[in-house]
N, C-alpha and C positions, 0 to 999 in steps of 0.2 A: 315472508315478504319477498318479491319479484325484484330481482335489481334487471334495468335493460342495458344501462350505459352506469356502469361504475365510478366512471370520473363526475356524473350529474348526481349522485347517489353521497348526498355526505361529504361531498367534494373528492369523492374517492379515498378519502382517508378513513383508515381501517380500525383506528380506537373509535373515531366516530360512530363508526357504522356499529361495533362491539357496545359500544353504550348504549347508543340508540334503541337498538335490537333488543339490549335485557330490562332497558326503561320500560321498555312497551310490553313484554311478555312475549317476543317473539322470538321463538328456536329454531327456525330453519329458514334460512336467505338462499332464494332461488337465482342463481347468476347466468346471464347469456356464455353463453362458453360457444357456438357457433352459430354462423349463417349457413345454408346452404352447404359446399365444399368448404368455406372459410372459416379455420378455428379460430376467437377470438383471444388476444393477448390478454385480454384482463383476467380468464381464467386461468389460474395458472396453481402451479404446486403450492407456492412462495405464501399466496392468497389463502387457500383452501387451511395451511397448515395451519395460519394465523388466527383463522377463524377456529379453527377446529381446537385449538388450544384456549379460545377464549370461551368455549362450551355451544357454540353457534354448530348446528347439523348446516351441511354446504350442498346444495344439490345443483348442477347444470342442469342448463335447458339450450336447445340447442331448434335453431328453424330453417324446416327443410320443407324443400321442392319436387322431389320426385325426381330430377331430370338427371343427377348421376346418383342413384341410393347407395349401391357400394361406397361409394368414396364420403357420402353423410355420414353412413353406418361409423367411418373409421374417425370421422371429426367426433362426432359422437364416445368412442372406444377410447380416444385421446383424452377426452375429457376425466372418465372414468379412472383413467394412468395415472388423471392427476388427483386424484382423491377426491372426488366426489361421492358424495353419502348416497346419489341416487342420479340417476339422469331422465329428463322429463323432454318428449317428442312434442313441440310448438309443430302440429300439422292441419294444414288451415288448403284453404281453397285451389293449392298447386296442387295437392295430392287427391283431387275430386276423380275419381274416374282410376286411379293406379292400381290396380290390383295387383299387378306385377312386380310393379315396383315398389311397392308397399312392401311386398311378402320378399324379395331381393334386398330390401334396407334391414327387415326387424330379421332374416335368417341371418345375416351377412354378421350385423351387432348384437347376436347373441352365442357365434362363434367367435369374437372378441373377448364380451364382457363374459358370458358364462348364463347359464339360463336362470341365474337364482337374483342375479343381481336386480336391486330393486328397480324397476322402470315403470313409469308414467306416461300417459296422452294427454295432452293440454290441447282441445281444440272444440270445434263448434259444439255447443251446448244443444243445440233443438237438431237432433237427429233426422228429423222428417223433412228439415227444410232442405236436407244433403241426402238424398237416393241414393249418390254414387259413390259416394266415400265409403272408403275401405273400414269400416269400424271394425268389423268382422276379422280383419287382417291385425292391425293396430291394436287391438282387443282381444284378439282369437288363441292359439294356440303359442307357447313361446311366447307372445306380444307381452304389453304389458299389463302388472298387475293392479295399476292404479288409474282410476279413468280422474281426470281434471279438468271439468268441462269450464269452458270461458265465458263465466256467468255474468256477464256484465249488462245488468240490468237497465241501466238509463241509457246505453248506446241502446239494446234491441230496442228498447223503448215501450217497455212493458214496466209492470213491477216486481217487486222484491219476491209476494209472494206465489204469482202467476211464473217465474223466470223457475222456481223452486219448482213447483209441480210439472209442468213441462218438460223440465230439463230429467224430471225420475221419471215421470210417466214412459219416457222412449230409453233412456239411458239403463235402465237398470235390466233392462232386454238382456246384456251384454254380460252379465253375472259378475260384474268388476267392482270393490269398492271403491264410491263417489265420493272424490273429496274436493267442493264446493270454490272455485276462484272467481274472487271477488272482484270488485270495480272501486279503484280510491282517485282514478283518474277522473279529469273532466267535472269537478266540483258535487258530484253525485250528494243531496240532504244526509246531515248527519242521521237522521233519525234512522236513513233505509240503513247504511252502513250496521248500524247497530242493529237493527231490523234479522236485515242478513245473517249478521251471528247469531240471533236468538233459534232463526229459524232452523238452522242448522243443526240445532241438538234435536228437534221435534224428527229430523229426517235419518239422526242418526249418522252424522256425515264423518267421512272418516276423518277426515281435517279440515279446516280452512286458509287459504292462502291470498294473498290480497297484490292486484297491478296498479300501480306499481311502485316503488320508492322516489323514484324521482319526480310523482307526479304528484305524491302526497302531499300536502299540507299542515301544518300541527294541527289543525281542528280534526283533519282527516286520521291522523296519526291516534288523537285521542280516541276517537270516536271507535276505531280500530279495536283499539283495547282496552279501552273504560268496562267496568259492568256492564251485562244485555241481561235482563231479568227474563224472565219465560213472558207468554202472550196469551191472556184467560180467554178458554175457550178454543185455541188455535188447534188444529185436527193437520197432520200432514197428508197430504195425497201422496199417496204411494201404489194404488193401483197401478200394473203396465199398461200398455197401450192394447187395445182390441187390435186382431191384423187379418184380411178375410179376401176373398176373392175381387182381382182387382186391382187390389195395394200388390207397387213396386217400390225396390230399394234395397240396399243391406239387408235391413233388418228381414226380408223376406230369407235374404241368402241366409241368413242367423239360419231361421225358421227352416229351414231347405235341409240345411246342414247337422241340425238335429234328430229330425225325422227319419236319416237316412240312417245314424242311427242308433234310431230306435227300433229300424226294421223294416221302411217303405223306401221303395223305388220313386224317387224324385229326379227331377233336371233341378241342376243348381242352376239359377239362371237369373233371380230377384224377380220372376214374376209370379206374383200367387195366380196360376191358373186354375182350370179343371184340374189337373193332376195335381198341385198341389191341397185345393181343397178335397178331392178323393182321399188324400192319405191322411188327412188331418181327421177326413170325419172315418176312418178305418182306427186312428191314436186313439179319438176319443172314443168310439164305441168298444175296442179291447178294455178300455179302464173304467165303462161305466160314467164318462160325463158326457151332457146333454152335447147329442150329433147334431152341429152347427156348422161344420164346415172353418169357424171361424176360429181363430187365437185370441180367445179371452183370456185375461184372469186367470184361471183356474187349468184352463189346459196348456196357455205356460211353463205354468208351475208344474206340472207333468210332465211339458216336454223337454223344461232344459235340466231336469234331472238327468238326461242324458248325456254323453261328452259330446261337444264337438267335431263333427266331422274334418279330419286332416286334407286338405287340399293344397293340391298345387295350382297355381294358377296360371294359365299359358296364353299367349294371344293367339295362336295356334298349335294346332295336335302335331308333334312328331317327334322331331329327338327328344325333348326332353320328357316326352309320356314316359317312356321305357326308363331313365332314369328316377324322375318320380316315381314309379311303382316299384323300382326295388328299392325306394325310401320309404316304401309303406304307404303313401299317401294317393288320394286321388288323383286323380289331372283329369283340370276341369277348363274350357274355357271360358275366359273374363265375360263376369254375368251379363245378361243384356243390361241390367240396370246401371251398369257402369255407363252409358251412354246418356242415363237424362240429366237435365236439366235441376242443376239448384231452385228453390222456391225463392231464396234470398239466403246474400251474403248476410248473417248479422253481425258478425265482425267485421265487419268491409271498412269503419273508422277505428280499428280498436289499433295503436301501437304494440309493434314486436318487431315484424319483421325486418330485415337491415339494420342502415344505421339511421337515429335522426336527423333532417336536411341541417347541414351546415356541422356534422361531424366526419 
């Protein structure tokens, strides 16, 4: 469960939240530990111990901007000083477009914490509807190893099991396990709530987590963790997404970034052009599947058996090239897809970031 504001949460009292939590079956309470540069006081050593003695896992979560990432990186590394079991990246529509600063936040907090330390993305769930977001970065090399897409089905305003296949269809591009965050806000039908969890065993998800505590309800609360039996008949979509001459975005730089290597001369750049469908259909004819040009299914699955390519990413070529490549890594400039346009915010109503009006 998500706490955003601890003192709305149980009244902020810590046997509450300890009962609460093993009433329900819930072993890990997600707490706001920063905004931005600002650490918040609730998370604290004092907290984390008291949970952590009462068998509760304590993970922060922390929501940032892009505009100083060094200094997130170290709100973030604080957090971790104080015992937290996991730190999770709340990164939403500031960081549209940062490749720089993306890749300056996740090196900067993993010369803090250590590269093993467990870290998480909690942020847009439909990939396609964000070109410019750094998934690739946030996701990529060092980043993290948990993706936590912000599944909140009755804001996008879709359903329980359309929000499911969309959100694998583009996210599992990214080779991350998905572990599924829910919506208890905004009076969402018990039935989806339960819904949601059924669904979730069909996909295989690594866990489920639910926003948020202070928004829930006892009906929300039961429905949370009552029984969800299976759904006769239910099939998960899990095919990836098709991606072919044309298609910009990330997920292109994904696709860019593996080819290269696998052993083709590409521009990272997020545009699937001629040169990128040239080497696509050069991948698939070395391996024998049908020359299409396109990323299907199947030549996916071929090509992210490869590692991802190490990049640096610069807004321009110069001193830092030379340092990059005695890091081993490429130096690329920020792709052109870093420049479009979102399709829609679908978090644009969801709560997190700051504090709420009147605290």
């Amino acid at each position: 469960m998500w706490i955003w504001m601890l003192s709305s949460s149980a009244g902020g009292n810590l046997s509450s939240i300890i009962s609460e939590a093993h009433a329900h079956g819930v072993g890990t309470v997600f707490i706001k530990s920063g905004d931005g540069t600002s650490m918040w006081s609730q998370f604290n050593s004092t907290t984390v111990s008291t949970l952590h003695q009462a068998g509760l896992r304590v993970c922060a979560w922390q929501y940032v901007y892009g505009n100083h990432p060094m200094e997130e990186a170290q709100v973030g590394a604080e957090a971790v000083r104080d015992g937290a079991s996991c730190l999770v990246i709340d990164a939403e529509i500031e960081y549209q477009g940062k490749y720089v600063q993306a890749q300056t936040y996740i090196r900067t907090l993993r010369k803090l914490i250590g590269l093993r330390f467990p870290l998480a993305l909690a942020g847009f769930p439909w990939v396609d509807y964000h070109p410019s977001f750094p998934y690739s970065v946030f996701l990529g090399p060092h980043g993290a190893q948990v993706n936590v897409p912000q599944m909140y089905w009755k804001d996008i305003g879709t359903t329980v099991v359309n929000v499911y296949a969309h959100t694998y269809e583009w996210n599992e591009l990214y080779q991350r396990p998905i572990a599924p965050l829910g919506q208890l806000y905004d009076n969402p039908p018990l039935n989806e709530i339960r819904r949601f969890r059924s669904i979730s065993r069909y996909y295989h998800a690594a866990g489920v987590s639910w926003w948020d505590w202070q928004s829930a309800g006892t009906r929300q609360w039961d429905a949370m963790s009552q029984g969800a039996g299976g759904i006769p008949g239910f099939v998960a979509q899990r095919e990836v997404v098709s991606v072919g001459q044309g298609s910009q975005g990330d997920w292109v730089v994904w696709a860019q970034e593996h080819l290269i290597t696998a052993g083709y001369k590409v521009t990272i750049d997020g545009d699937y052009g001629p040169s990128t469908t040239a080497a696509a259909e050069k991948f698939q004819a070395a391996r024998g599947l049908p020359v299409t040009g396109t990323l299907d299914a199947e030549t996916w699955g071929a090509l992210l058996r490869y590692h991802v390519a190490a990049v640096t990413w610069v807004k321009r070529k110069g001193k830092l090239q030379a340092e990059a490549a005695s890091a081993g890594t490429r130096v690329e400039v920020v792709p052109k897809s870093a420049s479009l346009h979102e399709r829609r915010d679908e978090l644009a109503r969801a709560p997190g970031r700051g504090r709420p009006r009147g605290r």
